[in-house]
C-alpha positions as CSV (number, residue, x, y, z in Angstrom):
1,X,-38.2,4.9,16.1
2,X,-36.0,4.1,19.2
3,X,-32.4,4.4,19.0
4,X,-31.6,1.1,19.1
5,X,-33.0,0.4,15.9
6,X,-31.8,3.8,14.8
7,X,-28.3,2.3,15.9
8,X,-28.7,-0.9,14.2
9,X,-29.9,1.0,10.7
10,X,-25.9,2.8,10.9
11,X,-24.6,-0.3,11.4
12,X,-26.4,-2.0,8.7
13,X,-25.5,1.1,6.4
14,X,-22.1,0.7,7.2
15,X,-21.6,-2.8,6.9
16,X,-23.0,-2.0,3.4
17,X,-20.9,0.4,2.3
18,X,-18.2,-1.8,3.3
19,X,-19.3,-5.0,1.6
20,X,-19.6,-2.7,-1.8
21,X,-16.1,-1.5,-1.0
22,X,-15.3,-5.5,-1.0
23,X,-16.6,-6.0,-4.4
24,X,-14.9,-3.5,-6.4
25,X,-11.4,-4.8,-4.5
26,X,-9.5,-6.2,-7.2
27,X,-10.3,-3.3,-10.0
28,X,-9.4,-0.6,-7.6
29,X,-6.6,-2.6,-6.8
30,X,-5.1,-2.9,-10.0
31,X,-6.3,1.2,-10.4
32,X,-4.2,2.0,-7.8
33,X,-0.9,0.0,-8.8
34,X,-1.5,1.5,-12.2
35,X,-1.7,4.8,-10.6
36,X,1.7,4.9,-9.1
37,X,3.8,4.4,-12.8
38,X,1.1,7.1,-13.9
39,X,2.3,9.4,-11.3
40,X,6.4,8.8,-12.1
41,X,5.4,9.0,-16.1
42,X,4.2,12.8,-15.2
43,X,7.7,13.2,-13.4
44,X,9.9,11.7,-15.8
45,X,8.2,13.1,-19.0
46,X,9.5,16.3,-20.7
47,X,7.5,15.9,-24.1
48,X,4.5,18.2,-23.8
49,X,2.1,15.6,-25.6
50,X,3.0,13.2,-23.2
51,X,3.0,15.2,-20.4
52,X,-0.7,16.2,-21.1
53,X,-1.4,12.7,-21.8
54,X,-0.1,11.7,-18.6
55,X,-1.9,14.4,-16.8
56,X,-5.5,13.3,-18.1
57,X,-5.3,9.9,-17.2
58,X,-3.7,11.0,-13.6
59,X,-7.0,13.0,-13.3
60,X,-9.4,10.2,-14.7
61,X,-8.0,8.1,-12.2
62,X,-8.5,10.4,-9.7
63,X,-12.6,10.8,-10.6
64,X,-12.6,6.9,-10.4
65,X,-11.5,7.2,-7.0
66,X,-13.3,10.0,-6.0
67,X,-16.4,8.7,-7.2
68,X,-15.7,5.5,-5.7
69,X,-15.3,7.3,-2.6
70,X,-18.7,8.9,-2.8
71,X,-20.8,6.3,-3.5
72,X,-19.9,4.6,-0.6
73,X,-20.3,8.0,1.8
74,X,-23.9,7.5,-0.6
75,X,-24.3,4.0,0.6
76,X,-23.5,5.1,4.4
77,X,-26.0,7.9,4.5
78,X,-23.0,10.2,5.1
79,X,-23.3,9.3,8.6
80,X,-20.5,10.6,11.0
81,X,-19.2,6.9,11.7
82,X,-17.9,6.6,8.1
83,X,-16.1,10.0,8.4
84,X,-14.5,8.9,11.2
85,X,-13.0,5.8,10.1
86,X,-12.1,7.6,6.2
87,X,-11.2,10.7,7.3
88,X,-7.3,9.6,6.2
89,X,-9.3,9.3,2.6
90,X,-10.4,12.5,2.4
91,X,-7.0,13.8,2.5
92,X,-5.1,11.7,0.2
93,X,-8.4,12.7,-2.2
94,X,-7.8,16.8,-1.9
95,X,-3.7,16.8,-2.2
96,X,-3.8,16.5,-5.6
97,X,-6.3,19.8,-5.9
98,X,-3.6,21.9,-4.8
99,X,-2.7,21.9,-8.2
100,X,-5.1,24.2,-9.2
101,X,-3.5,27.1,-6.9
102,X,0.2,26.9,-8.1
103,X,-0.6,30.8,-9.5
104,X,0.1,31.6,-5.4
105,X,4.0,30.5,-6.3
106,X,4.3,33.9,-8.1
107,X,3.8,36.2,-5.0
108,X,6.1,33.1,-3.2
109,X,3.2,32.6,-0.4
110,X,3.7,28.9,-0.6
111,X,5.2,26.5,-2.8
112,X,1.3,24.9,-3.2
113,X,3.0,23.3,-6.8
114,X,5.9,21.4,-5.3
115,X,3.6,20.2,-1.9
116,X,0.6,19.1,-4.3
117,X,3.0,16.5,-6.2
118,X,4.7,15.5,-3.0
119,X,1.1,14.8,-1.7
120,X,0.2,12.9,-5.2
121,X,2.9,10.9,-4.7
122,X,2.3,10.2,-1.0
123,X,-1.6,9.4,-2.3
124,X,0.0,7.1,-5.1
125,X,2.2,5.4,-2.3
126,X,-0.8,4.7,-0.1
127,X,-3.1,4.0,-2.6
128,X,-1.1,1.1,-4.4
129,X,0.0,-0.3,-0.6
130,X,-3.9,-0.3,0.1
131,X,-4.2,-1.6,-3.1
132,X,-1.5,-4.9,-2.8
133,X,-3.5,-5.5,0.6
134,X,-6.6,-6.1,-1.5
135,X,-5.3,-8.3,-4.1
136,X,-2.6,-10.2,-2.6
137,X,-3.2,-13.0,0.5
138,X,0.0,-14.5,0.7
139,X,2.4,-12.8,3.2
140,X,5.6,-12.7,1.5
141,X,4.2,-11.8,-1.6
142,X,2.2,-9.1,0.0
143,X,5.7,-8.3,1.3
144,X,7.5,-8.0,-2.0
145,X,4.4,-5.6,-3.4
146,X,4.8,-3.3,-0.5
147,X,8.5,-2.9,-0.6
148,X,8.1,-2.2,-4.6
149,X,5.5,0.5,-3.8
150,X,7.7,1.7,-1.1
151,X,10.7,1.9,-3.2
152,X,9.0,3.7,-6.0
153,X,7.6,6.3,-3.7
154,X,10.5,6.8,-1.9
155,X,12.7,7.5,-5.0
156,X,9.7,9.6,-6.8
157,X,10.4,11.7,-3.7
158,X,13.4,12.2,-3.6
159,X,13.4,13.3,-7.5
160,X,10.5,15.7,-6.8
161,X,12.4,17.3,-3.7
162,X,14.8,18.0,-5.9
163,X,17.1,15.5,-3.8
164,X,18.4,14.3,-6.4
165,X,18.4,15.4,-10.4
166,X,18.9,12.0,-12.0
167,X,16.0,9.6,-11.1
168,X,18.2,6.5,-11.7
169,X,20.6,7.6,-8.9
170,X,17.5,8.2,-6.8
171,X,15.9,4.9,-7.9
172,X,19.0,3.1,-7.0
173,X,19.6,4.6,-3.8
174,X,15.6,4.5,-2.7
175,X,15.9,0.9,-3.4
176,X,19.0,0.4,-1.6
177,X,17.8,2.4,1.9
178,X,14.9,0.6,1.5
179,X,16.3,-2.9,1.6
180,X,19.9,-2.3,3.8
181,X,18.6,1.0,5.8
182,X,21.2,3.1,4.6
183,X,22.8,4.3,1.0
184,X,21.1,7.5,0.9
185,X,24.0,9.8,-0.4
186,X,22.7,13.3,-0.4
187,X,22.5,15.8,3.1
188,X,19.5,17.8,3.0
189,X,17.0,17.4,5.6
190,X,14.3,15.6,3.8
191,X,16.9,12.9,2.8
192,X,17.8,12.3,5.8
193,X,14.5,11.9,7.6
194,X,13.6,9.3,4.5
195,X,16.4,7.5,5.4
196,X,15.5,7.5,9.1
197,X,12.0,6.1,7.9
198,X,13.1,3.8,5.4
199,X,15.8,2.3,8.0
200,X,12.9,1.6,10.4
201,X,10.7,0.0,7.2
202,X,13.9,-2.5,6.8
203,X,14.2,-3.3,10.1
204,X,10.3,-4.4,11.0
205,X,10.4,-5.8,6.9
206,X,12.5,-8.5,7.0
207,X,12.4,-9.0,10.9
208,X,8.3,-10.1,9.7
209,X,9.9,-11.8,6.4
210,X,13.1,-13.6,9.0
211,X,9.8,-14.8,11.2
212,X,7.7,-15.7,8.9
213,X,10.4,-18.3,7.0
214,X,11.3,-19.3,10.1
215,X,8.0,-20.5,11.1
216,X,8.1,-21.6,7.6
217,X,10.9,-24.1,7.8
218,X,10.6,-25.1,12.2
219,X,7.1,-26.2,12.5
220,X,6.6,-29.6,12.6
221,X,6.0,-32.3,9.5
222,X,1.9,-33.4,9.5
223,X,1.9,-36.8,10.3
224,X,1.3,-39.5,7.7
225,X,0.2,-42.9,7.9
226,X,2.0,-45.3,9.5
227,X,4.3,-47.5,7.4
228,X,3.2,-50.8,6.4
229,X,5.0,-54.1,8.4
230,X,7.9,-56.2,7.2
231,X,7.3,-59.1,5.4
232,X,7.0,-61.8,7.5
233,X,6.0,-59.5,10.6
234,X,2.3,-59.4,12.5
235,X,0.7,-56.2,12.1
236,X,0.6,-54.5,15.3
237,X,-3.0,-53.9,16.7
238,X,-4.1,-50.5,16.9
239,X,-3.1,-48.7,20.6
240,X,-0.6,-51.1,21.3
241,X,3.0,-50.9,20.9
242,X,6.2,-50.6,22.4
243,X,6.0,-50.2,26.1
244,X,2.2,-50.9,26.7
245,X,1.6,-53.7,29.5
């Protein structure tokens, strides 16, 4: 076999792997949006029921994902072309593993507990972005989704960090960085370089949402049929009218 037809046999089980990818776009969707509220019910619960509850349908989630993930490596032949272009996947797919290491926070080698829910919500974040993409086609609406996964991640942060204690206040202030660029109150570093990030999501936000309703509102009326002549009044010819010879 020649490698042109080796080449062409990637490509094919690429294209594949994508199109199966396509299919199982709106259920994966939804999975993810889900996903985010799943991840802010295991913040904000103190019950231990509901914690555990929580915690077992943040990890079912997870082996949906996972395994959807697999199946299409499956579909690709594992081929290096897929890593390449899902490496960003694989990533957001290990975070939440570092859960299973938190005993290292007793000999204070690393804080593996606090980084592997910062990197679930990060996962969450990207996830339910990825995941308005897929179901939504209309720009502004695609808009709104974003900014409300944005918002949700951003104040989820900022109660995980230990930012802020009240996760109303950090709701209200993730919420109001995200739309003005500013309102973030506390001074640590992680604050402020949110802040500096949500600014800049503001700023190239509603510059696209500013362009796209002025596009919206400036381009030109379709043309409709001409109106019918005055009583009384010939009706013109077609290709003739006022300044022809």
């Amino acid at each position: 076999m020649d490698d042109s037809t080796t080449n062409e046999g990637a490509r094919i089980r690429l294209w594949s792997a994508e199109a199966f990818a396509a299919r199982l776009d709106r259920p994966m969707g939804l999975l993810g949006v889900v996903f985010l509220f799943v991840v802010l019910g295991q913040l904000l619960v103190s019950d231990p029921g509901w914690s555990r509850t929580f915690a077992v349908v943040g990890w079912v989630f997870w082996a949906i994902f996972v395994a959807e993930f697999l199946l299409r490596a499956h579909i690709a032949r594992f081929q290096g072309a897929f890593w390449k272009r899902n490496w960003w996947q694989v990533i957001f797919l290990l975070v939440p593993f570092l859960r299973f290491f938190r005993a290292l926070q007793a000999v204070r080698l690393l804080r593996l507990g606090r980084l592997a829910r910062v990197g679930g919500i990060l996962s969450a974040g990207v996830r339910g972005s990825r995941s308005a993409g897929r179901l939504l086609s209309n720009r502004i609406g695609w808009l709104a989704t974003i900014t409300a996964v944005v918002v949700l991640a951003s104040s989820q942060l900022l109660y995980a960090v230990g930012s802020h204690a009240n996760y109303t206040d950090a709701l209200y202030e993730a919420a109001l960085a995200t739309i003005t660029g500013s309102g973030i109150t506390t001074d640590d570093a992680f604050s402020k370089v949110l802040q500096i990030i949500l600014a800049l999501y503001s700023v190239a936000v509603f510059a696209t949402l500013a362009g796209s309703l002025g596009a919206y509102f400036l381009r030109e009326p379709l043309a409709g049929p001409a109106p019918p002549p005055a009583p009384g009044m010939p009706r013109m010819p077609p290709g003739e009218g006022l300044g022809d010879s």
